[in-house]
N, CA, C, O and CB atoms as a CASP TS submission, in Angstrom:
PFRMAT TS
TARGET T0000
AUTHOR 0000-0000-0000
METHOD Language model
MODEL 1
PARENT N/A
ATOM      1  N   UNK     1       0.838  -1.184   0.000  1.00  0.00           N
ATOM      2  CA  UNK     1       0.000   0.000   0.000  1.00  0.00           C
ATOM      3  C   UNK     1       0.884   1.249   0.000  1.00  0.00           C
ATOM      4  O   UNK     1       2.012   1.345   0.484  1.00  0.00           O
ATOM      5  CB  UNK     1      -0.954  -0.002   1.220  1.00  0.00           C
ATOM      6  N   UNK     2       0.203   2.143  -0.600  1.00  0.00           N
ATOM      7  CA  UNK     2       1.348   3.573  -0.651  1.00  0.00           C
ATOM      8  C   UNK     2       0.217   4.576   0.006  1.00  0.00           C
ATOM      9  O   UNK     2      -0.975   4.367   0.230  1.00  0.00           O
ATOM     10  CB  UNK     2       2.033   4.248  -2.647  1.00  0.00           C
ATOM     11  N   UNK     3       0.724   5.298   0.145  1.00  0.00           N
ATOM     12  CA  UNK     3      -0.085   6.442   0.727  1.00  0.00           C
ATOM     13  C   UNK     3       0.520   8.086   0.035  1.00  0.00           C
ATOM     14  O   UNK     3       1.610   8.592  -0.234  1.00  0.00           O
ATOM     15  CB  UNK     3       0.147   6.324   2.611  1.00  0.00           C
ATOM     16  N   UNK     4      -1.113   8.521  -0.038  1.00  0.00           N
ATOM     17  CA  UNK     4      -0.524   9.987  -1.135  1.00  0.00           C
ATOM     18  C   UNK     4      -1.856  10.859  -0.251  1.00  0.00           C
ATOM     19  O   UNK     4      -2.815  10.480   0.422  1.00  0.00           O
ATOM     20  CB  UNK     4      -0.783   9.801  -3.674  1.00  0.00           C
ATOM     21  N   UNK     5      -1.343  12.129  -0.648  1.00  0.00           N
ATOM     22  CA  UNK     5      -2.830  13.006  -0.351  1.00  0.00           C
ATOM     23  C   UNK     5      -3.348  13.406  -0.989  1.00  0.00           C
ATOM     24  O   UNK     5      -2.673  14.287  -1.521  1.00  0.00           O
ATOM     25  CB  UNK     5      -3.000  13.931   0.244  1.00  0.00           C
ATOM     26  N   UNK     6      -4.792  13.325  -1.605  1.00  0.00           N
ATOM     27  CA  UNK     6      -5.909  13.658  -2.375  1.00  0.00           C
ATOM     28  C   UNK     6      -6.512  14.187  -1.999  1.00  0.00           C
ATOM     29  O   UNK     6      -7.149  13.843  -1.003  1.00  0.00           O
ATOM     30  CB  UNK     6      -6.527  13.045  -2.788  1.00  0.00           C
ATOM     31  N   UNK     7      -6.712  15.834  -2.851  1.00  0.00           N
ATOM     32  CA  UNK     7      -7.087  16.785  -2.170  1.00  0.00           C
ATOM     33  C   UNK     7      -7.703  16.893  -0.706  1.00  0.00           C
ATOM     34  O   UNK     7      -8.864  16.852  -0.298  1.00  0.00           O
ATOM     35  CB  UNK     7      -7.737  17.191  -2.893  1.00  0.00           C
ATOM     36  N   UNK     8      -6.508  17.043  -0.093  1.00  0.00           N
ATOM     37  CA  UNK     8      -6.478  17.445   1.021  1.00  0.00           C
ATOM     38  C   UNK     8      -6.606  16.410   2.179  1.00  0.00           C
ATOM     39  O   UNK     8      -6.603  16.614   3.393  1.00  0.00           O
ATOM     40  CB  UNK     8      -7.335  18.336   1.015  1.00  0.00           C
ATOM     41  N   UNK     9      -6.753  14.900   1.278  1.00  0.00           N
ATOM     42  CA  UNK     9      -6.856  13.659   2.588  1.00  0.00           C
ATOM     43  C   UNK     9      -5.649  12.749   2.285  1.00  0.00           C
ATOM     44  O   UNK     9      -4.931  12.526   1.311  1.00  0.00           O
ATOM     45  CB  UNK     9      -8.481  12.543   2.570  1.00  0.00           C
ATOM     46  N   UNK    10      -5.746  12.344   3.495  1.00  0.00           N
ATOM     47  CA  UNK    10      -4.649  11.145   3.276  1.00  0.00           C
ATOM     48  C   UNK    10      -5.004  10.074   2.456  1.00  0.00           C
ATOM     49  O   UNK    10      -5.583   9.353   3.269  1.00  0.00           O
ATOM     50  CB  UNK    10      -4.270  10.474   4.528  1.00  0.00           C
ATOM     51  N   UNK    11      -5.043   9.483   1.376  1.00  0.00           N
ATOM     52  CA  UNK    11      -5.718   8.290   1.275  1.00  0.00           C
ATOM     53  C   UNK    11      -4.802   7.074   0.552  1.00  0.00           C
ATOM     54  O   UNK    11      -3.850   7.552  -0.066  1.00  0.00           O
ATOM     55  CB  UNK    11      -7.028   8.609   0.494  1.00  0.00           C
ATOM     56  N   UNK    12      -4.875   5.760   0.502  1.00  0.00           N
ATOM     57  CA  UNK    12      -4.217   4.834   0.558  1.00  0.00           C
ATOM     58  C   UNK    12      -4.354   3.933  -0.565  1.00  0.00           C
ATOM     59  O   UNK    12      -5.359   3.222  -0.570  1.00  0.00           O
ATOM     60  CB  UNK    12      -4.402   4.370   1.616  1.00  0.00           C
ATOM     61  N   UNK    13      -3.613   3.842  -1.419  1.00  0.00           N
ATOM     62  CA  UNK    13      -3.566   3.025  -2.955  1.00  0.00           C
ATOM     63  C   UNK    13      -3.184   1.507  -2.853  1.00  0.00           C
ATOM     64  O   UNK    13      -2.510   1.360  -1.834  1.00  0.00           O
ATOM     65  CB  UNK    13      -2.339   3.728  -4.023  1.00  0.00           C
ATOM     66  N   UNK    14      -3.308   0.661  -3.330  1.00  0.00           N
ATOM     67  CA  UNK    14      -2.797  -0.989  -3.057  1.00  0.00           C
ATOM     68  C   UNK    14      -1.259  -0.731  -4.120  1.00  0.00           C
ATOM     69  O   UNK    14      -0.215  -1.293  -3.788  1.00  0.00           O
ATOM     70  CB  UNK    14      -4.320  -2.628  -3.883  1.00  0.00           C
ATOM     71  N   UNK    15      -1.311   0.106  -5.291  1.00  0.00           N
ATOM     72  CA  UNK    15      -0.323   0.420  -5.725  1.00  0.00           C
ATOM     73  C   UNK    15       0.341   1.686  -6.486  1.00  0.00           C
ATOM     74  O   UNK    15      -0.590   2.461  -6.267  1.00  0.00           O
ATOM     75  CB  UNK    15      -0.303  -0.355  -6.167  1.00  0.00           C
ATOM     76  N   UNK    16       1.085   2.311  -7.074  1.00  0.00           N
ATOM     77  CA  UNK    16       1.394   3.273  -7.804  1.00  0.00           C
ATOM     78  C   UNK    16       0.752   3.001  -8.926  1.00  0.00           C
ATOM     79  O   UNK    16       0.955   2.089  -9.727  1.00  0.00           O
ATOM     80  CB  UNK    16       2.660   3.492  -7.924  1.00  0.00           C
ATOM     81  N   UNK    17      -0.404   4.240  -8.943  1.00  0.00           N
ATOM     82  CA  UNK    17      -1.503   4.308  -9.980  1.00  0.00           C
ATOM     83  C   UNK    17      -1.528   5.533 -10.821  1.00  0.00           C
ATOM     84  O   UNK    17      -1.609   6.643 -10.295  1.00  0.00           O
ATOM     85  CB  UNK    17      -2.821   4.209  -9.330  1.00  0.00           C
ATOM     86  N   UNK    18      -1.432   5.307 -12.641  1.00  0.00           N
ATOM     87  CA  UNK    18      -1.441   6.324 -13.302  1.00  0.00           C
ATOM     88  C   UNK    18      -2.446   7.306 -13.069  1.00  0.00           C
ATOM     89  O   UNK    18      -3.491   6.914 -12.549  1.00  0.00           O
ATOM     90  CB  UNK    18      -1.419   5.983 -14.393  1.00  0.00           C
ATOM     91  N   UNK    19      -2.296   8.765 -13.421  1.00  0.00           N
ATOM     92  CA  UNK    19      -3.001   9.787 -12.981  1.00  0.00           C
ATOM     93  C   UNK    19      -4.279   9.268 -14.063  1.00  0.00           C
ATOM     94  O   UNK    19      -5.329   9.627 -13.528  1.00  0.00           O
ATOM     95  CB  UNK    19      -2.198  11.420 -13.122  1.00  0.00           C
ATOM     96  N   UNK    20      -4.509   8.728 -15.068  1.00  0.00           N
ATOM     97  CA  UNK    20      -5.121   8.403 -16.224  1.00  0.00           C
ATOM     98  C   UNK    20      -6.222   7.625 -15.867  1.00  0.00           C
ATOM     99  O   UNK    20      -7.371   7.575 -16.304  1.00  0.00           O
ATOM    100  CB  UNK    20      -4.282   7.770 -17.144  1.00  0.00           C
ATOM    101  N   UNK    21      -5.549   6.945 -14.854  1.00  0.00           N
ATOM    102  CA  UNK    21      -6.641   5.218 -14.158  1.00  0.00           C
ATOM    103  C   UNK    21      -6.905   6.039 -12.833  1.00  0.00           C
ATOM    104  O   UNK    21      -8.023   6.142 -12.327  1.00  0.00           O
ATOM    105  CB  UNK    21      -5.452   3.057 -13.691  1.00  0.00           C
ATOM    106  N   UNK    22      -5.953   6.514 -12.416  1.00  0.00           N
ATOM    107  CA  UNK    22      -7.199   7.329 -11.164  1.00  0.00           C
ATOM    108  C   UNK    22      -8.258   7.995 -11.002  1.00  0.00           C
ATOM    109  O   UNK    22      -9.155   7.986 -10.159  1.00  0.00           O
ATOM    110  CB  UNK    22      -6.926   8.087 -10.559  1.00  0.00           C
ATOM    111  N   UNK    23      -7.910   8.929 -12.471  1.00  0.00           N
ATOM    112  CA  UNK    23      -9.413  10.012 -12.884  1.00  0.00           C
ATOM    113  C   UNK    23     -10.285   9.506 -13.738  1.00  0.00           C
ATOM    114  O   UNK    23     -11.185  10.228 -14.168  1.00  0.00           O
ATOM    115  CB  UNK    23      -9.135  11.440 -13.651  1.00  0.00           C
ATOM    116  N   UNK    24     -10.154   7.970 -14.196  1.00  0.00           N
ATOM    117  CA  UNK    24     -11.244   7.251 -14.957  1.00  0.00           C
ATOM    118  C   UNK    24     -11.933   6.513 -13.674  1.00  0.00           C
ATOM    119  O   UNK    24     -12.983   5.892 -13.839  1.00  0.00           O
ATOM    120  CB  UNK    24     -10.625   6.120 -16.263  1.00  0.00           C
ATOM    121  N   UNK    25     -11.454   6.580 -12.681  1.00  0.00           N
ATOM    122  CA  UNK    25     -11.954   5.865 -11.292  1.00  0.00           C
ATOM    123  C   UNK    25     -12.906   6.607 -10.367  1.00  0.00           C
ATOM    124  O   UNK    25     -13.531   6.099  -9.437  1.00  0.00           O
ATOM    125  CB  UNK    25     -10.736   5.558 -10.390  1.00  0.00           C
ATOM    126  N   UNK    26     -12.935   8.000 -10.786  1.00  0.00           N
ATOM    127  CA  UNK    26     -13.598   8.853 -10.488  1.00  0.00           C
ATOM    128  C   UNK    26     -15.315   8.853 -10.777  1.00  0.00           C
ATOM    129  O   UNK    26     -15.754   8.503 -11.873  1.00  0.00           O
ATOM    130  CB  UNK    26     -12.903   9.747 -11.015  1.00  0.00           C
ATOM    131  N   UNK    27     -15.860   9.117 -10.095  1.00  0.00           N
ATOM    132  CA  UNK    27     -17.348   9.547 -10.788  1.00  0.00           C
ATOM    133  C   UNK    27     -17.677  10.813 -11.188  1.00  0.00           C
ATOM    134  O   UNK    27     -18.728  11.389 -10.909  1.00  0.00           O
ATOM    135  CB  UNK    27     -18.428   9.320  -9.949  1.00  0.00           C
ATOM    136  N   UNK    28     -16.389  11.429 -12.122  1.00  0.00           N
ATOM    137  CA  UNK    28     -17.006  12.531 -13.409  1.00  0.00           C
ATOM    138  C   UNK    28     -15.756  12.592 -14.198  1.00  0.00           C
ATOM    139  O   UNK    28     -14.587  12.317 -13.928  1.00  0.00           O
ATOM    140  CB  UNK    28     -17.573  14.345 -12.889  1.00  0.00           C
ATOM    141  N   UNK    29     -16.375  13.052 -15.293  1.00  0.00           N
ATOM    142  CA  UNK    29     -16.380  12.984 -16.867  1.00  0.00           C
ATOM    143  C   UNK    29     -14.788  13.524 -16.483  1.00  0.00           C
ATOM    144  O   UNK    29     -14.561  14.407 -15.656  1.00  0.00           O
ATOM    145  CB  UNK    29     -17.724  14.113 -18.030  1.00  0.00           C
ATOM    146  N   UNK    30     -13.645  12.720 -17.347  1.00  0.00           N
ATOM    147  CA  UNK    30     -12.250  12.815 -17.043  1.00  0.00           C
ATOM    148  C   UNK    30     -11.924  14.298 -18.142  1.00  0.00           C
ATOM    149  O   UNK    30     -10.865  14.899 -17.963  1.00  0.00           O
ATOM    150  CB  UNK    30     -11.310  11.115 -17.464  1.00  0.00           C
ATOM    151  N   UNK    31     -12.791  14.733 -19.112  1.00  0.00           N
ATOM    152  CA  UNK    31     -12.509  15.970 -19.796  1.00  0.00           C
ATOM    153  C   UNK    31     -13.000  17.289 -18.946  1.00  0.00           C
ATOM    154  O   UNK    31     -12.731  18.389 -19.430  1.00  0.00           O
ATOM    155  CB  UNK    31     -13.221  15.902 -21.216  1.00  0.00           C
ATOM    156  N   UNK    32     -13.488  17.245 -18.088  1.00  0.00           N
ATOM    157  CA  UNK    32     -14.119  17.993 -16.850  1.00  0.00           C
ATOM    158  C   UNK    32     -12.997  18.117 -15.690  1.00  0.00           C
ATOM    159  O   UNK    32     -13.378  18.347 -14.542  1.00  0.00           O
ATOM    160  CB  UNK    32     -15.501  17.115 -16.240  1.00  0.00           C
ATOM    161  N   UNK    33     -11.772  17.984 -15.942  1.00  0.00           N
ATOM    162  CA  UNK    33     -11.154  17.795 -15.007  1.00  0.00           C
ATOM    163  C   UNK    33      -9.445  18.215 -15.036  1.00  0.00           C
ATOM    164  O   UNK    33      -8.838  17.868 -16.049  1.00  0.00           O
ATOM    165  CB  UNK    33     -11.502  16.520 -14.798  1.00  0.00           C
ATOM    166  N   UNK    34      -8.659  18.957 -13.937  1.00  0.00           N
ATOM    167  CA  UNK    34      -7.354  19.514 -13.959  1.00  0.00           C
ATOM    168  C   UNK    34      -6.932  18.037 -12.880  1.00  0.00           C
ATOM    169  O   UNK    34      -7.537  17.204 -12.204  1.00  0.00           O
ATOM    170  CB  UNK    34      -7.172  21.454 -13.296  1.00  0.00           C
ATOM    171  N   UNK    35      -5.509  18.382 -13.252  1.00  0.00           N
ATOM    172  CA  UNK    35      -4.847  17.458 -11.844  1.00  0.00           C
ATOM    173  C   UNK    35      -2.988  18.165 -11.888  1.00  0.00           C
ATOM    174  O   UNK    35      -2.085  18.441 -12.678  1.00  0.00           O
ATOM    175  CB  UNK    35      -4.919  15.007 -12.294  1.00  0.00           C
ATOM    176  N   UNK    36      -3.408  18.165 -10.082  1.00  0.00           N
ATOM    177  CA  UNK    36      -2.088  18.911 -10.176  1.00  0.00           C
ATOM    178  C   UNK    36      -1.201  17.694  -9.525  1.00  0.00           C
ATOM    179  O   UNK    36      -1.791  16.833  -8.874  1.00  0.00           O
ATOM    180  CB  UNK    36      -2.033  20.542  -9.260  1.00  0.00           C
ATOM    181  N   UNK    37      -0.276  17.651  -9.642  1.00  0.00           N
ATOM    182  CA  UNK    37       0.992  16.534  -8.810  1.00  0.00           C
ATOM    183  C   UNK    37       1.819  17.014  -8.041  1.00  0.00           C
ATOM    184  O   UNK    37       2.732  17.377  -8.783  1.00  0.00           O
ATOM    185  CB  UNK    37       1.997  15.805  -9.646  1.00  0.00           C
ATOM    186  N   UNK    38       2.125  17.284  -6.868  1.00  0.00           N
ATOM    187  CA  UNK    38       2.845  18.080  -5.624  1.00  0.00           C
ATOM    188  C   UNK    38       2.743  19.353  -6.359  1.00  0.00           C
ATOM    189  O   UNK    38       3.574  19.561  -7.243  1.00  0.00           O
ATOM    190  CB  UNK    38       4.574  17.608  -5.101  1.00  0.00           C
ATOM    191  N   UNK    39       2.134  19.942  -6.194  1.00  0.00           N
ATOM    192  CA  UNK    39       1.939  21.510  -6.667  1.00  0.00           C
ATOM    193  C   UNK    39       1.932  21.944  -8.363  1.00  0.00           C
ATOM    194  O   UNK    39       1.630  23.063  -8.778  1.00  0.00           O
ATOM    195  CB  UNK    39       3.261  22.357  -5.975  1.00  0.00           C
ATOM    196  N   UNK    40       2.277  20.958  -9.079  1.00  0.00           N
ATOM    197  CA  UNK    40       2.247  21.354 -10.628  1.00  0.00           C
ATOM    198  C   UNK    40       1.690  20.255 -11.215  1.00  0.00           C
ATOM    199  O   UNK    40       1.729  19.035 -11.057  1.00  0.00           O
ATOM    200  CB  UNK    40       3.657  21.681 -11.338  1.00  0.00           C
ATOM    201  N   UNK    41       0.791  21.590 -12.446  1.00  0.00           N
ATOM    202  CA  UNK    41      -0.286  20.509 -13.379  1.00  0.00           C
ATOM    203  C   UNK    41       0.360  19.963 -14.342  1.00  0.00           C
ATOM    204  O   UNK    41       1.153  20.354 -15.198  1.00  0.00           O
ATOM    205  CB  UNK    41      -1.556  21.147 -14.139  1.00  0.00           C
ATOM    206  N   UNK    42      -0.253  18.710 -13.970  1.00  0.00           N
ATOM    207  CA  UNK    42       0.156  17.299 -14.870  1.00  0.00           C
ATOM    208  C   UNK    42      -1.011  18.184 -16.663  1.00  0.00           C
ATOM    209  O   UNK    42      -2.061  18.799 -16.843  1.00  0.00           O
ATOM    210  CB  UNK    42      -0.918  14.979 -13.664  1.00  0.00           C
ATOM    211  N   UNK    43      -0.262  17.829 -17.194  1.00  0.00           N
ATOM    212  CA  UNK    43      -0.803  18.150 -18.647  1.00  0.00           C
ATOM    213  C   UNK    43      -1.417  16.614 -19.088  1.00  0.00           C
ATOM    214  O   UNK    43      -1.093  15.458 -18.813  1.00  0.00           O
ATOM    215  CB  UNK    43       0.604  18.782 -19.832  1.00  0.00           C
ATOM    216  N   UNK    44      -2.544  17.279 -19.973  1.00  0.00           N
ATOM    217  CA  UNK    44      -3.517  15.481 -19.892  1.00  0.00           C
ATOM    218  C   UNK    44      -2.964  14.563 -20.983  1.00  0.00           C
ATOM    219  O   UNK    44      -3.482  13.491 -21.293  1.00  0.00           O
ATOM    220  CB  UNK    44      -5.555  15.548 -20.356  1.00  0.00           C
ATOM    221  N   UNK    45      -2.078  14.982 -21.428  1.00  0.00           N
ATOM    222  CA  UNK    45      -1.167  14.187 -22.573  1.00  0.00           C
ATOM    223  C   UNK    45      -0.237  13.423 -21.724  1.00  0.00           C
ATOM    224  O   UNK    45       0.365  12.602 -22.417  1.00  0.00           O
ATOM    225  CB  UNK    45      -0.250  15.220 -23.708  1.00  0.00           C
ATOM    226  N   UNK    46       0.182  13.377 -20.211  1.00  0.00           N
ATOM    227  CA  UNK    46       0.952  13.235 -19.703  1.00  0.00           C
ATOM    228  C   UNK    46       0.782  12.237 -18.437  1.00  0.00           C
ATOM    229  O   UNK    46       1.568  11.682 -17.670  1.00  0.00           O
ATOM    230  CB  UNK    46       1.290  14.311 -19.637  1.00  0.00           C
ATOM    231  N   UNK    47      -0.753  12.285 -18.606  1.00  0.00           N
ATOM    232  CA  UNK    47      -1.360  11.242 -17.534  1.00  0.00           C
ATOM    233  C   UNK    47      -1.175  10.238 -17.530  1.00  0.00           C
ATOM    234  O   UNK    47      -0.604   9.776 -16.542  1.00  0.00           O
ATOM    235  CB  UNK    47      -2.429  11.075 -17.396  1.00  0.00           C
ATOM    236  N   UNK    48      -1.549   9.367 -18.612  1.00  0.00           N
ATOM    237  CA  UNK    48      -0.822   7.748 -18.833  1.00  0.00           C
ATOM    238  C   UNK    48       0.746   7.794 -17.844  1.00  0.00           C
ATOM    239  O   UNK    48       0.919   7.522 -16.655  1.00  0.00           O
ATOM    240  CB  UNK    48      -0.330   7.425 -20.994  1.00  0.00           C
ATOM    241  N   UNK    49       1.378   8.090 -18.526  1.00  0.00           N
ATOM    242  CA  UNK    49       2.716   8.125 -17.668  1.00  0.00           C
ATOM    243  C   UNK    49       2.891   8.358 -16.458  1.00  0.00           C
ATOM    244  O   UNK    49       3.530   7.616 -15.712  1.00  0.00           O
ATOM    245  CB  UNK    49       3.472   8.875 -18.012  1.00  0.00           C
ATOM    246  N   UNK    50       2.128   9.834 -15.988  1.00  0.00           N
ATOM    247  CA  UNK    50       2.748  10.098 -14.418  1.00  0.00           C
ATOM    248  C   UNK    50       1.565   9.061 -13.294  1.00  0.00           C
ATOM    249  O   UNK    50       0.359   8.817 -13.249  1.00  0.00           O
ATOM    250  CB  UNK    50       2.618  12.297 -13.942  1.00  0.00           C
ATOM    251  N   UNK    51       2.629   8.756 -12.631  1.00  0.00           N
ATOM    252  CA  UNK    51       2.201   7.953 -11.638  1.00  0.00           C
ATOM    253  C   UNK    51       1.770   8.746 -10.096  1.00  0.00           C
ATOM    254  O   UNK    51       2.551   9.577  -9.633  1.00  0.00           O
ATOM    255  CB  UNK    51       3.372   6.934 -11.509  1.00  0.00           C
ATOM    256  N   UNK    52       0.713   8.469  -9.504  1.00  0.00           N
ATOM    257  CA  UNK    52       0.775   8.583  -8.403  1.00  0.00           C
ATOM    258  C   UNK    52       2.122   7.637  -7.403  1.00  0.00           C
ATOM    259  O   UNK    52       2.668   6.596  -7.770  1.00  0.00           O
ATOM    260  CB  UNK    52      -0.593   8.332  -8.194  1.00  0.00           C
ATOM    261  N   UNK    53       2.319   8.214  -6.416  1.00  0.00           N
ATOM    262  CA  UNK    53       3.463   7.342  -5.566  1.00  0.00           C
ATOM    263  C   UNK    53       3.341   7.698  -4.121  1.00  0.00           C
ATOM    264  O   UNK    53       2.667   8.687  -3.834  1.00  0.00           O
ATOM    265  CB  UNK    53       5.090   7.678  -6.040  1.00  0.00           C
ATOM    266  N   UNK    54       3.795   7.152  -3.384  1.00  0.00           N
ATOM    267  CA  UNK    54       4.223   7.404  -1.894  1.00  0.00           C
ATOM    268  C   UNK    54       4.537   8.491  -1.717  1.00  0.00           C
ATOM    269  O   UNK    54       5.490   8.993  -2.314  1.00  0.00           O
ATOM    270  CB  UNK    54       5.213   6.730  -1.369  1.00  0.00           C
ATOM    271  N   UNK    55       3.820   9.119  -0.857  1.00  0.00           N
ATOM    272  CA  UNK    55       4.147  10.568  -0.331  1.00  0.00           C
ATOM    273  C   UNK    55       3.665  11.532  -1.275  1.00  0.00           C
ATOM    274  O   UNK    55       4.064  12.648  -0.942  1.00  0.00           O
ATOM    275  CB  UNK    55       5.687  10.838  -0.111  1.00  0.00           C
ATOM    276  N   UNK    56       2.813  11.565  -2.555  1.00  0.00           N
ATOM    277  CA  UNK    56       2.437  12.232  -3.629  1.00  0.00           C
ATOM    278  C   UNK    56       1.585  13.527  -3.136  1.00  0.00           C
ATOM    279  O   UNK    56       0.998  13.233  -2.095  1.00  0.00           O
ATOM    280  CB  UNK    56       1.680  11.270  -4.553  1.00  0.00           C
ATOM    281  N   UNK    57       1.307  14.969  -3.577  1.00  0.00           N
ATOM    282  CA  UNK    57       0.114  15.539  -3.158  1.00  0.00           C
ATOM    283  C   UNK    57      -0.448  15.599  -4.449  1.00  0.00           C
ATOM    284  O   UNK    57       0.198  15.948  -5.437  1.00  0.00           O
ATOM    285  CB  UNK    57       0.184  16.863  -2.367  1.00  0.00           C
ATOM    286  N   UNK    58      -1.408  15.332  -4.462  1.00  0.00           N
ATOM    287  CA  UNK    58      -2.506  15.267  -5.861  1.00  0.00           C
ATOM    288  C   UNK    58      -3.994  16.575  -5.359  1.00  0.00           C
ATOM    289  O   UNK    58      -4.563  16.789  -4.288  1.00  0.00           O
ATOM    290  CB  UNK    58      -3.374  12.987  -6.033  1.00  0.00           C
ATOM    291  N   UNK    59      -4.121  17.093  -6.558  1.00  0.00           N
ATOM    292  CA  UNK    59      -5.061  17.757  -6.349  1.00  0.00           C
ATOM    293  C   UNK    59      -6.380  17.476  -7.250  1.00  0.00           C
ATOM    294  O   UNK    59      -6.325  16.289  -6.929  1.00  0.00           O
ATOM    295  CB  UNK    59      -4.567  18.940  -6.408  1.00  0.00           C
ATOM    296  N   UNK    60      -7.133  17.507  -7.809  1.00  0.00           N
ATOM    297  CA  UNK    60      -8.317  16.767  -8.784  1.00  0.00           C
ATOM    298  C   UNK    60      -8.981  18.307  -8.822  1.00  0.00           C
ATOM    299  O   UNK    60      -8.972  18.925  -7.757  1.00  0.00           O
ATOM    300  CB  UNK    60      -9.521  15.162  -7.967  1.00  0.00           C
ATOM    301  N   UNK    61      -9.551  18.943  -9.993  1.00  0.00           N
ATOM    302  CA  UNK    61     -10.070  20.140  -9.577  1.00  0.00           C
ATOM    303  C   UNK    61     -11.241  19.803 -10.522  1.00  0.00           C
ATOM    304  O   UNK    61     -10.817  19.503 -11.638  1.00  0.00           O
ATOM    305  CB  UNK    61      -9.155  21.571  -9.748  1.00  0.00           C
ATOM    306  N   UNK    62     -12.242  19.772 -10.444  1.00  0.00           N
ATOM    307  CA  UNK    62     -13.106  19.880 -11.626  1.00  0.00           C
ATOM    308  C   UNK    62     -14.019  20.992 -11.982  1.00  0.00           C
ATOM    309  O   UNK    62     -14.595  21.670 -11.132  1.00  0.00           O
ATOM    310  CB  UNK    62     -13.846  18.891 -11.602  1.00  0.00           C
ATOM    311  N   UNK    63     -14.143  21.172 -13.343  1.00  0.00           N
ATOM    312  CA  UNK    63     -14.429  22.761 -13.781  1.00  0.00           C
ATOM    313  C   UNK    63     -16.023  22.655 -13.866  1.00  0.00           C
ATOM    314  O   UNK    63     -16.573  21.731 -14.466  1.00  0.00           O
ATOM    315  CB  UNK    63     -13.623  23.328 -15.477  1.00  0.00           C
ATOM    316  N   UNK    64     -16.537  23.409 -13.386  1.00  0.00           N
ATOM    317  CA  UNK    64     -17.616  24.027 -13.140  1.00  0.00           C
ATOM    318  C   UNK    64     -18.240  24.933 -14.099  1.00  0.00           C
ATOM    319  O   UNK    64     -17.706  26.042 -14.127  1.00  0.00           O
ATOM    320  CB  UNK    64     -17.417  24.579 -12.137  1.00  0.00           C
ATOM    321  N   UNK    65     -19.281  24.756 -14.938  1.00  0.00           N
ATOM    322  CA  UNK    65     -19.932  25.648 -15.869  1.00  0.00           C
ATOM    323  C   UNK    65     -20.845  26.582 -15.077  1.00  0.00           C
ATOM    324  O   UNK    65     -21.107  26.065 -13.991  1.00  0.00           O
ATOM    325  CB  UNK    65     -20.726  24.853 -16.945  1.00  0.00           C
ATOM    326  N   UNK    66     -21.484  27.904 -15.253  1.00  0.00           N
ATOM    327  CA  UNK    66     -22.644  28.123 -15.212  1.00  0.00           C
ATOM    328  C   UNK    66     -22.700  29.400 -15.772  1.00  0.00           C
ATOM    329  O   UNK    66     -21.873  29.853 -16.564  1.00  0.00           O
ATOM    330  CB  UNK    66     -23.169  27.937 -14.029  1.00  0.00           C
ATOM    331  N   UNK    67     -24.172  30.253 -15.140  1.00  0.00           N
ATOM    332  CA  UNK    67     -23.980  31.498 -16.321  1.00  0.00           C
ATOM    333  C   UNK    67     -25.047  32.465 -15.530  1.00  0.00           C
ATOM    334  O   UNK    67     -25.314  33.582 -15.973  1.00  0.00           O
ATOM    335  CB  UNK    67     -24.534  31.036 -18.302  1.00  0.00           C
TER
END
Protein backbone atom coordinates (compact mmCIF):
# COMPACT_ATOMS: atom_id res chain seq x y z
CA UNK A 1 0.00 0.00 0.00
CA UNK A 2 1.35 3.57 -0.65
CA UNK A 3 -0.09 6.44 0.73
CA UNK A 4 -0.52 9.99 -1.14
CA UNK A 5 -2.83 13.01 -0.35
CA UNK A 6 -5.91 13.66 -2.37
CA UNK A 7 -7.09 16.79 -2.17
CA UNK A 8 -6.48 17.44 1.02
CA UNK A 9 -6.86 13.66 2.59
CA UNK A 10 -4.65 11.15 3.28
CA UNK A 11 -5.72 8.29 1.28
CA UNK A 12 -4.22 4.83 0.56
CA UNK A 13 -3.57 3.03 -2.95
CA UNK A 14 -2.80 -0.99 -3.06
CA UNK A 15 -0.32 0.42 -5.73
CA UNK A 16 1.39 3.27 -7.80
CA UNK A 17 -1.50 4.31 -9.98
CA UNK A 18 -1.44 6.32 -13.30
CA UNK A 19 -3.00 9.79 -12.98
CA UNK A 20 -5.12 8.40 -16.22
CA UNK A 21 -6.64 5.22 -14.16
CA UNK A 22 -7.20 7.33 -11.16
CA UNK A 23 -9.41 10.01 -12.88
CA UNK A 24 -11.24 7.25 -14.96
CA UNK A 25 -11.95 5.86 -11.29
CA UNK A 26 -13.60 8.85 -10.49
CA UNK A 27 -17.35 9.55 -10.79
CA UNK A 28 -17.01 12.53 -13.41
CA UNK A 29 -16.38 12.98 -16.87
CA UNK A 30 -12.25 12.81 -17.04
CA UNK A 31 -12.51 15.97 -19.80
CA UNK A 32 -14.12 17.99 -16.85
CA UNK A 33 -11.15 17.80 -15.01
CA UNK A 34 -7.35 19.51 -13.96
CA UNK A 35 -4.85 17.46 -11.84
CA UNK A 36 -2.09 18.91 -10.18
CA UNK A 37 0.99 16.53 -8.81
CA UNK A 38 2.85 18.08 -5.62
CA UNK A 39 1.94 21.51 -6.67
CA UNK A 40 2.25 21.35 -10.63
CA UNK A 41 -0.29 20.51 -13.38
CA UNK A 42 0.16 17.30 -14.87
CA UNK A 43 -0.80 18.15 -18.65
CA UNK A 44 -3.52 15.48 -19.89
CA UNK A 45 -1.17 14.19 -22.57
CA UNK A 46 0.95 13.23 -19.70
CA UNK A 47 -1.36 11.24 -17.53
CA UNK A 48 -0.82 7.75 -18.83
CA UNK A 49 2.72 8.13 -17.67
CA UNK A 50 2.75 10.10 -14.42
CA UNK A 51 2.20 7.95 -11.64
CA UNK A 52 0.77 8.58 -8.40
CA UNK A 53 3.46 7.34 -5.57
CA UNK A 54 4.22 7.40 -1.89
CA UNK A 55 4.15 10.57 -0.33
CA UNK A 56 2.44 12.23 -3.63
CA UNK A 57 0.11 15.54 -3.16
CA UNK A 58 -2.51 15.27 -5.86
CA UNK A 59 -5.06 17.76 -6.35
CA UNK A 60 -8.32 16.77 -8.78
CA UNK A 61 -10.07 20.14 -9.58
CA UNK A 62 -13.11 19.88 -11.63
CA UNK A 63 -14.43 22.76 -13.78
CA UNK A 64 -17.62 24.03 -13.14
CA UNK A 65 -19.93 25.65 -15.87
CA UNK A 66 -22.64 28.12 -15.21
CA UNK A 67 -23.98 31.50 -16.32
Amino acid sequence: MIKAIINGRQEELDHPLSIAAFVQSLPVKSRFVAVAKNGEVVPRERWRKAEIREGDIIEVVRMVGGG
